[in-house]
N, C-alpha and C positions, 0 to 999 in steps of 0.2 A: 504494500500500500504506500502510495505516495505521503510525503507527508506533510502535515497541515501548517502553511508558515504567519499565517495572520495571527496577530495579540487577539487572543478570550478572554473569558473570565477564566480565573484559576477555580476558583471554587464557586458552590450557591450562596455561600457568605457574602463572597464579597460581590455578585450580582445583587444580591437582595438589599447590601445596604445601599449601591449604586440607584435602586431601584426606591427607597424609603429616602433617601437624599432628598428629593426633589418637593417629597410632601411636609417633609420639614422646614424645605428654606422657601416657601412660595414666594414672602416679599421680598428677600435677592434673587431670585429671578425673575419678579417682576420690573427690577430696577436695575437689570442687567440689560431685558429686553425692551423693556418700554422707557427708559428715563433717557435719553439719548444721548449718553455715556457710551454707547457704543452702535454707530448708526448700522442701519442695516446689509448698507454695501459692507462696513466693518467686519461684521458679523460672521459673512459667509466667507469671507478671505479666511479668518481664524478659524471657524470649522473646515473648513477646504483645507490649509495648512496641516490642521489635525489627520484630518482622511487619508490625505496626501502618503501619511506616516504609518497611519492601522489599518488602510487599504479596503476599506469599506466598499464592496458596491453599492448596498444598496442607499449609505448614505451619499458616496460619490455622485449617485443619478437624483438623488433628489434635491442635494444642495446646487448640483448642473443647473438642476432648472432654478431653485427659488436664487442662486446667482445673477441669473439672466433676468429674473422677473425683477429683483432690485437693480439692474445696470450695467453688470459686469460682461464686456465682450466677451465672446467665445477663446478669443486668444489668452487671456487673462487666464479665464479659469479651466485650459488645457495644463497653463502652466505652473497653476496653484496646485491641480492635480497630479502635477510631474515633482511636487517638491519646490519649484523653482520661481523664487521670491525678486528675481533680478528687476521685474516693473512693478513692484510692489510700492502704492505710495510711499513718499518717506517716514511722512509722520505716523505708518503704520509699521515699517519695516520691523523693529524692536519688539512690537507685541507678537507679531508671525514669528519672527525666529524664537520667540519665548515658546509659540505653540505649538511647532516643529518640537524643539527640546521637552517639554511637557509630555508629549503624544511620547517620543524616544525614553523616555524615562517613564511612563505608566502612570502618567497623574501625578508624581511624587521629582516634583523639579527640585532642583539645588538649591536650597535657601538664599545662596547666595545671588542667582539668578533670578528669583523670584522676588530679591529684595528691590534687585536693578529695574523688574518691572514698578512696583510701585515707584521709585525715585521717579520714573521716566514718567507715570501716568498719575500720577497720586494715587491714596489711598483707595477711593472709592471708585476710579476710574479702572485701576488694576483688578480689585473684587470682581466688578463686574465682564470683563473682561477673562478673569478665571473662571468663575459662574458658567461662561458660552464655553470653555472648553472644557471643563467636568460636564457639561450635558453632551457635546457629541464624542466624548470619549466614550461615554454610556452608551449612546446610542450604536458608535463603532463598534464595541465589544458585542453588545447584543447584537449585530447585524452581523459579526464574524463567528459570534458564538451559535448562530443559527446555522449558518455555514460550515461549522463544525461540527455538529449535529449530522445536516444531511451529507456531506462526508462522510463520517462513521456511516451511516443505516447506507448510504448509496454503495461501499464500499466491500460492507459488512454481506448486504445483501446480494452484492453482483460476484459475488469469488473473491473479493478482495483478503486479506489477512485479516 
């Protein structure tokens, strides 16, 4: 059996707290997504960066389109999907490479890196900003972890190991 190279969850723990996250913190991610601290073209570049990293399709295809439905050329987000931050606004470039590194390290960035984002954004700007990429690292995981699933049963079930 070939083997499976996208980030999962490692266990149901840590899916499930991923999954209780969100019903805890409603008003930071209300204020992630709606306070316009991080606009919407923002938004999907940083989730696009994140994909980019945990190789989501099914998130790939749907941030495609809501990319294009906020503004972003097809050029743009071929090459957010490629990893490659080279036309990335300026004043955004420093939050992207923060969510490339985020995505590479599992949610769990360097303090050190992490602190750089706030200097760079403020306090409340960076929260939020982490906010949209703890939700589509969730959502990459469960769209890889799903993938990993039908792997094993498609595997399991056709002769594979």
């Amino acid at each position: 059996m070939q083997a499976f190279k996208r980030r999962i969850y490692g266990n149901f723990g840590e899916m499930m707290a991923d999954l209780i996250w969100p019903l805890r913190h409603r008003a930071q991610m209300r204020q992630a997504m709606r306070s316009g601290l991080v606009s919407p073209q923002f938004r999907e570049r940083l989730m696009m960066a994140v994909t980019a990293v945990n190789q989501c399709r099914y998130c790939a295809t749907f941030h495609t389109y809501e990319s294009e439905r906020v503004g972003l050329d097809n050029d743009e987000i071929r090459e957010l999907l490629a990893g490659d931050l080279a036309h990335a606004p300026e004043e955004e470039l420093p939050a992207l490479l923060y969510a490339q590194h985020y995505a590479e390290h599992n949610g769990r960035p360097d303090p050190i890196t992490r602190q750089s984002l706030k200097t760079t954004y403020g306090p409340a700007r960076a929260d939020a900003i982490e906010t949209v990429l703890r939700l589509i690292r969730m959502g990459n995981l469960l769209g890889n972890s799903t993938d990993w699933l039908l792997h094993k049963v498609s595997f399991g079930y056709f002769g594979g190991n």
